[in-house]
Every structure is written in structure tokens, then in C-alpha cells.
C-alpha positions in Angstrom: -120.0 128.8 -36.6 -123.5 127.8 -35.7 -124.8 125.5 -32.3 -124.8 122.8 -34.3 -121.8 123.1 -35.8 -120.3 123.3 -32.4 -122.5 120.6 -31.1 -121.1 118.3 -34.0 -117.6 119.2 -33.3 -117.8 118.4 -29.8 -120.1 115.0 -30.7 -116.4 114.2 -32.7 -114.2 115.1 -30.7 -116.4 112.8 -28.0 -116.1 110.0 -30.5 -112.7 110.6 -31.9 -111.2 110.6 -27.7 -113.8 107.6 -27.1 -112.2 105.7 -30.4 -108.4 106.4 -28.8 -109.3 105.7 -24.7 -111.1 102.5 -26.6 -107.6 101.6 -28.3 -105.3 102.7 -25.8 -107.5 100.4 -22.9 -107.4 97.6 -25.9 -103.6 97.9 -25.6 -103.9 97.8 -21.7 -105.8 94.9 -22.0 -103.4 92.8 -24.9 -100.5 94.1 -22.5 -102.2 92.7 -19.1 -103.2 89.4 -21.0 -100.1 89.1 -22.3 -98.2 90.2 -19.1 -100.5 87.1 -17.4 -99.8 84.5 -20.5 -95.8 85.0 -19.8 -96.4 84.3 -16.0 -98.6 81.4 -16.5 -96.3 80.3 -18.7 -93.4 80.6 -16.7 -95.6 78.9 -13.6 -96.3 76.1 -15.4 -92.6 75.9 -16.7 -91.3 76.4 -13.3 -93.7 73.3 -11.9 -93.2 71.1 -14.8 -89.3 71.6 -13.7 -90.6 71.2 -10.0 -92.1 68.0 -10.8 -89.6 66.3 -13.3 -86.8 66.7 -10.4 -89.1 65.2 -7.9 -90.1 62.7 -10.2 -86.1 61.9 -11.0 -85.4 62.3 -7.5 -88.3 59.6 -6.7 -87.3 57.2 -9.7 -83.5 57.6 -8.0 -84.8 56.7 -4.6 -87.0 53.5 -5.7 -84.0 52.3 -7.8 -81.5 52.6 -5.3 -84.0 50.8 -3.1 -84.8 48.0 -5.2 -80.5 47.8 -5.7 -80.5 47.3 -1.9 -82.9 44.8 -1.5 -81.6 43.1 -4.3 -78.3 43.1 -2.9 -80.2 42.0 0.8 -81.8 39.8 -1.0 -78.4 38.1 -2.7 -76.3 38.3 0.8 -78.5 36.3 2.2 -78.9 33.9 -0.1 -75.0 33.7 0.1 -75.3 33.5 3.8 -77.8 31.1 3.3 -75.6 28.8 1.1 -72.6 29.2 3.3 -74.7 28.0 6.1 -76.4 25.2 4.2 -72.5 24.2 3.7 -71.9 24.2 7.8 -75.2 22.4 8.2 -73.6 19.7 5.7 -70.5 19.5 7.6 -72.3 19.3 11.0 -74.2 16.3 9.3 -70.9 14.6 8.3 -69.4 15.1 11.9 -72.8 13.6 12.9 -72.9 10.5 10.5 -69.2 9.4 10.9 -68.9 6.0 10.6 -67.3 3.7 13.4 -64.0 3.5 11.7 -64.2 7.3 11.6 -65.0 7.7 15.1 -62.4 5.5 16.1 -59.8 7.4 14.2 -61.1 10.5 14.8 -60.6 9.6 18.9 -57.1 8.3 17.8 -56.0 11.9 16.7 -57.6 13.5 19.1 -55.5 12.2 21.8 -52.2 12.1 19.7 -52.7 16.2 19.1 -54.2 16.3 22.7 -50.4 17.9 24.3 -50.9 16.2 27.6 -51.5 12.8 28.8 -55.4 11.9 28.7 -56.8 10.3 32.0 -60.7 10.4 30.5 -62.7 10.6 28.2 -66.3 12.3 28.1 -68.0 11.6 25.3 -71.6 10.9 24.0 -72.6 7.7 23.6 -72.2 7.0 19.7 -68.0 6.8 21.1 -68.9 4.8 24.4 -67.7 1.3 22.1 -64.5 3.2 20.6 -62.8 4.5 23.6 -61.5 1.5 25.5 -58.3 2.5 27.2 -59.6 5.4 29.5 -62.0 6.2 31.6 -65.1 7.1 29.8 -67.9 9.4 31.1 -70.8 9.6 28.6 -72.4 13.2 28.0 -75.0 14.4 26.2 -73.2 16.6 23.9 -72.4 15.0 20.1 -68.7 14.5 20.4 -66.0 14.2 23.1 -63.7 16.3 25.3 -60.3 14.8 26.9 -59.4 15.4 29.6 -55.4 15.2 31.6 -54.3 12.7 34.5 -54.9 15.5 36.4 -57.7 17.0 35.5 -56.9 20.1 34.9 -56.1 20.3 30.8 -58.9 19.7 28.8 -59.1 19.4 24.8 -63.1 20.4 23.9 -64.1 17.9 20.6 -67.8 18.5 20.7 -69.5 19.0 17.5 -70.6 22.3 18.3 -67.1 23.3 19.2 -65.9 22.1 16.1 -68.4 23.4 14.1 -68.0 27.1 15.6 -64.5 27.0 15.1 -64.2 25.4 11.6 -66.6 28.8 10.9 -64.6 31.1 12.4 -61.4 29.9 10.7 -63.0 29.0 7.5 -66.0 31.0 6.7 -63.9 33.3 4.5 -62.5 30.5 2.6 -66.0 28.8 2.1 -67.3 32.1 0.7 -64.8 32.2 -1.9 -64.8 28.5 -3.1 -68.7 29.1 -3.5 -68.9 32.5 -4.7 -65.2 33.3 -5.8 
């Protein structure tokens, strides 16, 4: 075999190893992008995930929100109706006609439990109480008060109103919302 027959051989068996460290790098390269593709893919899978819960988690949070408000918003339009109804019954206390008044004094002392020596009163019921002593106050309504002086029964409007809320609020509430 000649030096060129040698040279050839070696020229391929340079080309033929040069052809297969081509492929096998080819390979190396398909595996690598391919390798990199999957965890791209599984990234992007794994932040689309990430942001669909937060984005659930944020459309959970603005809805119970808005539920809340609503329901803040509905309470106090309740309240807001309930008191509307006091403010009307204050009003009626406050607009009582003589004949009312008068009758409304009348009960007062028959419920009173004691004997009544005066009567303080605001001056709308300073023509309607004739029989006692009468002390005007500022206060809308009237208090009695014993012989004595030491029993008192406490009609202001104020009085009445704060206790016809406290023993009928409940009952107002349902008739309007029941």
C-alpha cells in the first residue's frame, strides 16, 4: 500500500469519525433542545397554574368583598328604615293633639303606682295638667313625681322613645323586613 493510499485512508477515516462526532453532537444538541423545550414547558405550565389560582384566589376575595359590602350596604339601609320608623314615632309623640296630651297625662298618673304631688312637664302640657303642681321643663314630655318626692315616673319623649326601641326594635324589624 502506497503513501497515498494511506494518506486516503486516514483522509476517510478523518471524515467518516468527523461525519459520526457530527451526528452524535446533532443528537446532543436535539437531546439538550429538547431537554430545555420539556422544562420550558413545564415552567410555563407550572406559572400558568401559579397564576389561574391567584387569579381564582383574587376573583374569590373581590366577590366575597363586594358580598360584604352589599350586605353593609343592605343592613344599613335596614337600620336606616327602622330608624326612619322611630324618627316617625318621635314625630307622633311630638305632634299629639290636646285631647291626646290630655289623655296621655290621664294614664300616666292612673299607671303612676303612687300618689302624684307634681308634675314637670314642658310647656305644650302646662294647659292640660290642672290638679297638681306643675313645674315646666325643657324636656318634650313630663315626669310625675310622689307627695313625697321621692318616686318619680320619667315620660319624656326621649325616655319613651329609648325604651319603646329597646323593647320593640326586634318586633319593628320583623314587621318591616319579616
Amino acid at each position: 500500500m502506497g503513501l497515498e493510499d494511506v494518506k486516503n485512508e486516514i483522509i476517510e477515516d478523518a471524515k467518516q469519525e468527523k461525519k459520526q462526532l457530527l451526528e452524535e453532537a446533532q443528537e446532543e444538541a436535539d437531546e439538550i433542545i429538547s431537554e430545555g423545550e420539556e422544562k420550558a414547558d413545564k415552567i410555563r405550565n407550572e406559572a400558568e397554574e401559579e397564576i389561574e389560582e391567584k387569579k381564582q384566589a383574587l376573583e374569590q376575595r373581590t366577590e366575597s368583598n363586594a358580598n360584604m359590602e352589599a350586605k353593609k350596604i343592605k343592613l344599613e339601609a335596614k337600620q336606616n328604615l327602622i330608624q326612619n320608623t322611630f324618627e316617625e314615632f318621635r314625630e307622633r309623640l311630638e305632634n299629639l293633639s290636646e285631647d291626646e296630651k290630655r289623655d296621655f297625662v290621664n294614664n300616666a298618673i292612673e299607671n303612676a303606682g303612687f300618689e302624684v304631688g307634681k308634675v314637670r312637664g314642658s310647656e305644650s302640657f302646662s294647659n292640660i295638667v290642672n290638679d297638681y303642681n306643675f313645674e315646666e321643663i325643657d324636656e318634650e314630655g313630663i315626669v310625675l313625681i310622689s307627695e313625697d318626692g321621692e318616686r318619680r315616673v320619667n315620660y319624656k319623649y326621649d325616655k319613651i322613645l329609648e325604651d319603646f326601641k329597646q323593647d320593640y326594635r326586634k318586633k319593628v324589624a320583623e314587621r318591616l323586613f319579616g
